[in-house]
TORGUDREN-400529 format. One line per field, with one value per residue: residue number from 1; residue in three letters; y negated, z, x negated of N, C-alpha, C in turn. Coordinates in Angstrom, 1 decimal, decimal comma. Layout:
BEGIN
num <- [NUM;...]
residu <- [ala;...]
n_north <- [Y;...]
n_up <- [Z;...]
n_east <- [X;...]
ca_north <- [Y;...]
ca_up <- [Z;...]
ca_east <- [X;...]
c_north <- [Y;...]
c_up <- [Z;...]
c_east <- [X;...]
END
This chain:
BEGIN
num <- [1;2;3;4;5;6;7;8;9;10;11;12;13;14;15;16;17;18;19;20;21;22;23;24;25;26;27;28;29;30;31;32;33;34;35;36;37;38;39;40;41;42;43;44;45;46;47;48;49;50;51;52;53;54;55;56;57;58;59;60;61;62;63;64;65;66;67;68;69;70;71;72;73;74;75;76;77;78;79;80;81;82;83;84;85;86;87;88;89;90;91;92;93;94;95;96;97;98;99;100;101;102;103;104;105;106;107;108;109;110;111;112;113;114;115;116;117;118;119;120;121;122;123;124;125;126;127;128;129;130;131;132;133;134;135;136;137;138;139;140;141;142;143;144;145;146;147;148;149;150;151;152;153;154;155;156;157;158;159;160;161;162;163;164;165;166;167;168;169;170;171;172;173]
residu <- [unk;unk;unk;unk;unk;unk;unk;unk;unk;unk;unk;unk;unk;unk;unk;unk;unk;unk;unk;unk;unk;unk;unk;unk;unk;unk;unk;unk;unk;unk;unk;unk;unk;unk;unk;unk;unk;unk;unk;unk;unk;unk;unk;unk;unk;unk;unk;unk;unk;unk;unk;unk;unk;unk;unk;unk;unk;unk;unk;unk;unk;unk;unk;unk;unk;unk;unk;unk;unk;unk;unk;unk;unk;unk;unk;unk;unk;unk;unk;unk;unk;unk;unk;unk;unk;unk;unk;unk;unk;unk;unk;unk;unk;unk;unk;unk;unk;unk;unk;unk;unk;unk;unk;unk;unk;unk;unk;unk;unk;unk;unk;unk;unk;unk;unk;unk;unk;unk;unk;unk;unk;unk;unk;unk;unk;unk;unk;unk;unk;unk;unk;unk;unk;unk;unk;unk;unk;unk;unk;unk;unk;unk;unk;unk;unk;unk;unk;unk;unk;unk;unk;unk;unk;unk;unk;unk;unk;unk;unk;unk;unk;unk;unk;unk;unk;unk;unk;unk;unk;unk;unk;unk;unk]
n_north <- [76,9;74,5;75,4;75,7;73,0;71,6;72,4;71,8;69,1;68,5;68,8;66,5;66,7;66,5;68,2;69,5;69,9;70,2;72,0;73,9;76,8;79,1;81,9;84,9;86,6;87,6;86,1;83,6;81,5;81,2;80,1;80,5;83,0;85,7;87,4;90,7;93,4;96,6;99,4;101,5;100,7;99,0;96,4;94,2;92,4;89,1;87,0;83,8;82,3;79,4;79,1;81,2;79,6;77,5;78,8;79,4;76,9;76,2;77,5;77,7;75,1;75,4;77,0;75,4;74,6;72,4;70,4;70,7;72,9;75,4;78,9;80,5;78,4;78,0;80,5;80,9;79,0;79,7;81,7;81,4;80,0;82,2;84,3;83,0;82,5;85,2;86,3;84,7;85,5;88,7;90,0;90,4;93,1;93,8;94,9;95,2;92,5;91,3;93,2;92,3;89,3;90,0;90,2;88,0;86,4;87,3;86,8;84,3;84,0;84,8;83,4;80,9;81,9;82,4;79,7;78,5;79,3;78,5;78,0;80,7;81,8;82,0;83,2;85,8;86,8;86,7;88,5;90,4;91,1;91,3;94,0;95,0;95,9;96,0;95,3;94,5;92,3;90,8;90,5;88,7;86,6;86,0;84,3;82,0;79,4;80,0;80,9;81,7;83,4;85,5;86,0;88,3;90,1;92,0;91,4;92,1;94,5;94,4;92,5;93,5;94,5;95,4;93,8;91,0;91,8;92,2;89,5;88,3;88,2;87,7;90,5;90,3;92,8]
n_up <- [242,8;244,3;244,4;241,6;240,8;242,6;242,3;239,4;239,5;240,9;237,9;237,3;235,5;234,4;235,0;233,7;234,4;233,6;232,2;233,0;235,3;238,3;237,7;236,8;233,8;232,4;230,2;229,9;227,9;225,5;223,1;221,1;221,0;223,4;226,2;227,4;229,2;228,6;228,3;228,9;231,0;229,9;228,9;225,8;222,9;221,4;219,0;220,5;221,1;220,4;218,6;216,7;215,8;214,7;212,4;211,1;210,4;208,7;206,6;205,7;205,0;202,8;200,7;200,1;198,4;196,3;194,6;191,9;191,6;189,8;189,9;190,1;191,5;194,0;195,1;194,9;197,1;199,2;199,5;200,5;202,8;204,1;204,2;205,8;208,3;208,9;209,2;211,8;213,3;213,5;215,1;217,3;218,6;217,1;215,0;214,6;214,1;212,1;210,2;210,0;209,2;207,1;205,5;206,2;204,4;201,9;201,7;201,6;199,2;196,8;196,7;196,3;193,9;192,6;192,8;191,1;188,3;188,7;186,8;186,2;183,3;183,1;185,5;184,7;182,3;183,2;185,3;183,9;182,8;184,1;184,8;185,9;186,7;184,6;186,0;188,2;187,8;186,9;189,0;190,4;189,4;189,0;191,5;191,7;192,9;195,3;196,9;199,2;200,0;198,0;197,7;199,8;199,0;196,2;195,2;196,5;195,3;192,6;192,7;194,1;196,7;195,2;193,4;194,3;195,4;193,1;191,8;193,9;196,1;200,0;202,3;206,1;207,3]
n_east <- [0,4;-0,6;-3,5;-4,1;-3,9;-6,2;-8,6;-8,0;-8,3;-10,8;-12,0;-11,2;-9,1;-5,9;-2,6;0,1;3,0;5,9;5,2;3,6;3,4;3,8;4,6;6,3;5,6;7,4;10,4;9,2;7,5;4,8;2,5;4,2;4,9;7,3;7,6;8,8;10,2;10,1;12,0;10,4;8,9;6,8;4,9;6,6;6,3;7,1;8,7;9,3;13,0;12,7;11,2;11,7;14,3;13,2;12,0;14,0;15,2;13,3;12,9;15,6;15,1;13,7;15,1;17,3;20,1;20,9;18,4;17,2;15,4;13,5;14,0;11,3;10,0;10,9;10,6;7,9;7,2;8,6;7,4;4,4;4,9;6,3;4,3;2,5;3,7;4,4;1,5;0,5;2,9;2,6;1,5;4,2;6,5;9,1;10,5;13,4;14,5;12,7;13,5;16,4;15,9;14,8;17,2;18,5;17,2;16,8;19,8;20,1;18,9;20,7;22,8;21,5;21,0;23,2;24,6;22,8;23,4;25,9;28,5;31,6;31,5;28,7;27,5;28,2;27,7;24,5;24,4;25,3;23,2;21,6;21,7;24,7;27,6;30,2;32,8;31,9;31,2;32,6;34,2;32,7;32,5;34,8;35,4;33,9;32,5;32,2;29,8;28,1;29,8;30,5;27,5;27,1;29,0;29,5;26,9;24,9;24,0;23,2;21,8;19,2;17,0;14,7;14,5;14,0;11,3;10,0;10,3;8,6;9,0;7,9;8,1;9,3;9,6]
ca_north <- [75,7;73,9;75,8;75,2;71,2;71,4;73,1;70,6;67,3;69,2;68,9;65,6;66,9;66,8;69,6;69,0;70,9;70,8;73,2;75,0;77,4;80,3;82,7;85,9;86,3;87,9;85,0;82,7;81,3;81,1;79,9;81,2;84,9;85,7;88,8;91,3;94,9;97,7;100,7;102,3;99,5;98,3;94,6;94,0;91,0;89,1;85,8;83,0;82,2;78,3;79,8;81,9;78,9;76,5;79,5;79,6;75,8;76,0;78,9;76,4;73,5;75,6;77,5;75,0;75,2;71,3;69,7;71,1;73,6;77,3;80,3;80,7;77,3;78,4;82,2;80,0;78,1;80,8;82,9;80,7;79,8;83,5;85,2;82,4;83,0;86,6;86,5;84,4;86,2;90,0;91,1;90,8;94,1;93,2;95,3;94,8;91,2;91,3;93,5;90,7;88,3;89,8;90,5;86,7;85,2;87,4;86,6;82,5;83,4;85,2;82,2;80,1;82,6;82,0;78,5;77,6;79,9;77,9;78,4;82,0;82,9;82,1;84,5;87,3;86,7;86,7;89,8;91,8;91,2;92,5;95,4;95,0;96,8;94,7;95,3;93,9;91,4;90,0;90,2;87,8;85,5;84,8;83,3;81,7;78,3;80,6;81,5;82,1;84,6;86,1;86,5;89,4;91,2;93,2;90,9;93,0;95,6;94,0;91,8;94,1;94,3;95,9;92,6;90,3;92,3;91,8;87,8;88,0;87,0;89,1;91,3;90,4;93,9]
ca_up <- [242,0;244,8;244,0;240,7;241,2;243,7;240,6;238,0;240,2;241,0;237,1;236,8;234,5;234,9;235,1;232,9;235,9;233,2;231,3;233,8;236,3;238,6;237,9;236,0;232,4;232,0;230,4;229,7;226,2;224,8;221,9;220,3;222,0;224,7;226,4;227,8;229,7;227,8;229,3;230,0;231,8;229,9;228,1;225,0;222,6;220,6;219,2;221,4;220,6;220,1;217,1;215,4;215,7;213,6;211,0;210,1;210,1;207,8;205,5;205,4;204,1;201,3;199,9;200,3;196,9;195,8;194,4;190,7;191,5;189,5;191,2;190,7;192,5;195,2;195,5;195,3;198,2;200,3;199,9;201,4;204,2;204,7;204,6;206,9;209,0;209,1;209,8;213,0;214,8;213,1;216,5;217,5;218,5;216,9;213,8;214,2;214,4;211,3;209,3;210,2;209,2;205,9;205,0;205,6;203,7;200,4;201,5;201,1;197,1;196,3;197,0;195,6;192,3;191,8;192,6;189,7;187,2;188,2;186,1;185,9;182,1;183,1;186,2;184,3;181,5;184,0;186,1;183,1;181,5;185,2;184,5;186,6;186,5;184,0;187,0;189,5;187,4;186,3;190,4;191,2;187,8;189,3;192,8;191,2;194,0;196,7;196,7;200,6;200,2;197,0;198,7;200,6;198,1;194,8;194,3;196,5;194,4;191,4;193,3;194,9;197,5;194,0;192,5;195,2;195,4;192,0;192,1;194,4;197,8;200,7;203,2;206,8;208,2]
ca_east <- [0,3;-1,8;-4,3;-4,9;-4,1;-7,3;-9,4;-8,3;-8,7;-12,4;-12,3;-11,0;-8,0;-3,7;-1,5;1,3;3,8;6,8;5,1;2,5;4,0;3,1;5,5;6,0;5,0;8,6;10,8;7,8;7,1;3,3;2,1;5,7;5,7;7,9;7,2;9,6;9,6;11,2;12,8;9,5;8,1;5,6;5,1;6,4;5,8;8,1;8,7;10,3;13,6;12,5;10,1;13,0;15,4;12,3;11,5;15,2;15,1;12,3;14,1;17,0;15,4;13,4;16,0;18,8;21,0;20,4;17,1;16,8;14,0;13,7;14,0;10,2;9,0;11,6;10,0;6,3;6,8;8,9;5,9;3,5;5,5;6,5;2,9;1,8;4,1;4,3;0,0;0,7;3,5;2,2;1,7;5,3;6,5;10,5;10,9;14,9;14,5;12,2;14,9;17,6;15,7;14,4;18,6;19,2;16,4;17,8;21,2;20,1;18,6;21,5;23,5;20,8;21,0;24,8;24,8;22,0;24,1;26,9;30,0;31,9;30,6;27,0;27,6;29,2;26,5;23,2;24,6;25,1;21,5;20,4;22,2;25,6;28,9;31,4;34,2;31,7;30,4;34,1;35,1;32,1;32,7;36,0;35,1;32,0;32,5;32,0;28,5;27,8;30,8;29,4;26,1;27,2;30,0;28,9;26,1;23,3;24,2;22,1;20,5;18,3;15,3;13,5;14,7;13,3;10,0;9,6;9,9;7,4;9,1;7,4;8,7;8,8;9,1]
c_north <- [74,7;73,9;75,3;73,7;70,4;71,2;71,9;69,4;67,8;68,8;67,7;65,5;67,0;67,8;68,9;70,0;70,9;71,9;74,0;75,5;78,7;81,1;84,0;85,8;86,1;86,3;83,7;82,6;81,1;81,3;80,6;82,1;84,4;87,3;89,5;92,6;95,6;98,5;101,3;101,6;98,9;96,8;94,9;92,7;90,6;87,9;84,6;82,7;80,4;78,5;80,0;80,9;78,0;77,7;79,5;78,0;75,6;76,8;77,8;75,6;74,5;76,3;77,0;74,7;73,8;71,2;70,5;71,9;75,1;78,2;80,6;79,5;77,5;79,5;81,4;79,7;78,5;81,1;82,5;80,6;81,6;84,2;84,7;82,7;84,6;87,0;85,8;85,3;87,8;90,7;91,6;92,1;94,0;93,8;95,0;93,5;90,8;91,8;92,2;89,8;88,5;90,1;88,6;85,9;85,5;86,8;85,0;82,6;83,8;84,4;81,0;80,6;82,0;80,5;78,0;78,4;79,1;77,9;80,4;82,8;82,9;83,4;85,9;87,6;87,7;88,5;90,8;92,4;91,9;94,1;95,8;95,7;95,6;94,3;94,3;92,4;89,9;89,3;88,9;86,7;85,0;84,1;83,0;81,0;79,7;81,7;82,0;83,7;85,7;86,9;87,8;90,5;91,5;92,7;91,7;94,4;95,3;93,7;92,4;93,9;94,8;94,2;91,5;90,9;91,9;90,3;87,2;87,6;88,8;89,7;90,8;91,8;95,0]
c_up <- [242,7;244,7;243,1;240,3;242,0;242,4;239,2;238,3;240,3;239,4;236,1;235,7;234,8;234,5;234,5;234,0;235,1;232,6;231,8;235,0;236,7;238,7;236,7;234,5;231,6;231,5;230,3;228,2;226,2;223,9;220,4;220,2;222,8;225,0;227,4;228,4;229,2;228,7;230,2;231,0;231,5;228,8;226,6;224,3;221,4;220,5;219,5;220,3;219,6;218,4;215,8;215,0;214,3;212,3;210,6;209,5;208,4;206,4;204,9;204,2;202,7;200,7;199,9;198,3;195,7;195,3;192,8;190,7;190,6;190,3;191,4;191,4;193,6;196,6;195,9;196,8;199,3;200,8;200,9;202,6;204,9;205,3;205,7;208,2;210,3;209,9;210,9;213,9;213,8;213,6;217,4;217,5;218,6;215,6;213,4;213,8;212,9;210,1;208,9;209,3;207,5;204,9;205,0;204,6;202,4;200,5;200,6;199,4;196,6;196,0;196,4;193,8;191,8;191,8;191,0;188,5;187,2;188,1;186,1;184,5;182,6;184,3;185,8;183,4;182,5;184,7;185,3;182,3;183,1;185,2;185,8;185,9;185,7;184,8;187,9;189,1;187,4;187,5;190,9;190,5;188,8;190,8;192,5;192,5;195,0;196,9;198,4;200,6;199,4;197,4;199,0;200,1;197,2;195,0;194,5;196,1;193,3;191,7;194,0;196,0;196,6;193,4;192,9;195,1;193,7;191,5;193,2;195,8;199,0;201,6;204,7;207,5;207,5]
c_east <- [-0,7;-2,9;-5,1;-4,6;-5,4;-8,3;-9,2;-8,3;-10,4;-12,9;-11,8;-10,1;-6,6;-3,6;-0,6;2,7;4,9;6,7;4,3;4,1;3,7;4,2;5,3;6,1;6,7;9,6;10,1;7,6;5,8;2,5;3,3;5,9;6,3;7,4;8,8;9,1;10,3;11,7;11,6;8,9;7,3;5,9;5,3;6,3;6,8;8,3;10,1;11,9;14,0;11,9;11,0;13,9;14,2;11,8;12,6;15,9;14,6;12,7;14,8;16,6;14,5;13,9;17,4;19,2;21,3;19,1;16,5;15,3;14,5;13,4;12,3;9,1;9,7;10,7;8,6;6,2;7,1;7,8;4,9;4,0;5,8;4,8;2,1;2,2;4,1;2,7;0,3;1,4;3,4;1,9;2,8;6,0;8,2;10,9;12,6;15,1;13,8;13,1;15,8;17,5;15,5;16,2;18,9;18,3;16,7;19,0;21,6;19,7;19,7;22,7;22,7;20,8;22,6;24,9;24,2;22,8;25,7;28,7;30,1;31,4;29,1;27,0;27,9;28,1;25,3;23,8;24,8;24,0;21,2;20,8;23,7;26,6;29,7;32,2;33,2;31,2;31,9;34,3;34,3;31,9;33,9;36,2;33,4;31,8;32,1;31,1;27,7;28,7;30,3;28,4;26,1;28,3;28,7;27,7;24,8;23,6;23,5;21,1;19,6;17,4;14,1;13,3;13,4;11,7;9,5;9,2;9,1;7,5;8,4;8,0;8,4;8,6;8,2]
END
């Protein structure tokens, strides 16, 4: 660190020393990678865990289950945010991490899908025009209120990843 304190006074510039440091890459954030060593020893790449915490931030606030929007200015603005995303950290070598992520961002429309339908007939209705089971449709009509719960019973059974592909939301992995 003396070193390059010599070098940037030579160059008439600060060192920010909370955020410079001479140490290994391992455990080091940059530019919203972190890097890691796998089994075999070599570097892998993967984004910080500061990153992951502000993309699911960002998820959050545009698929939260208020604000009178339709499911397709929802999917709209996901998208953007997603593909932008996705082209920045697209070197990330995290496919599990990428799965994960693409299971919760359906899990939030599906929850966003029952909330805007509401009431139990509009639920039993809508899930049977997508072509649902009567039994599964009935089970998820009668805990309409509990759309986080929902989420993850019968519902991705209709609600698909064909579904989602089709409204246009993108895949991170």
């Amino acid at each position: 660190m003396a070193l390059l304190r010599r070098c940037y006074d030579k160059l008439h510039l600060k060192i920010n020393e909370s955020k410079s440091a001479v140490a290994s890459v391992f455990g080091r954030k940059f530019l919203g990678y972190a890097l890691w060593q796998a089994r075999n020893g070599e570097a892998r790449r993967g984004v910080s865990e500061k990153a992951l915490e502000l993309f699911k931030q960002r998820v959050r606030q545009l698929t939260r289950r208020n604000g009178g929007r339709s499911m397709a200015e929802v999917v709209e603005r996901l998208r953007r945010y997603l593909l932008g995303w996705k082209g920045y950290y697209g070197l990330a070598q995290t496919p599990r991490i990428w799965r994960s992520l693409d299971e919760w961002i359906r899990r939030r429309l599906r929850a966003l899908h029952l909330k805007q339908w509401r009431r139990g007939k509009t639920i039993y209705r809508e899930l049977l025009r997508l072509g649902a089971n009567p039994r599964v449709a009935q089970s998820v009509a009668a805990l309409s209120r509990r759309w986080w719960h929902n989420s993850l019973s019968a519902v991705h059974h209709v609600l698909t990843i064909a579904y989602f592909d089709r409204l246009g939301v993108p895949r991170l992995s």
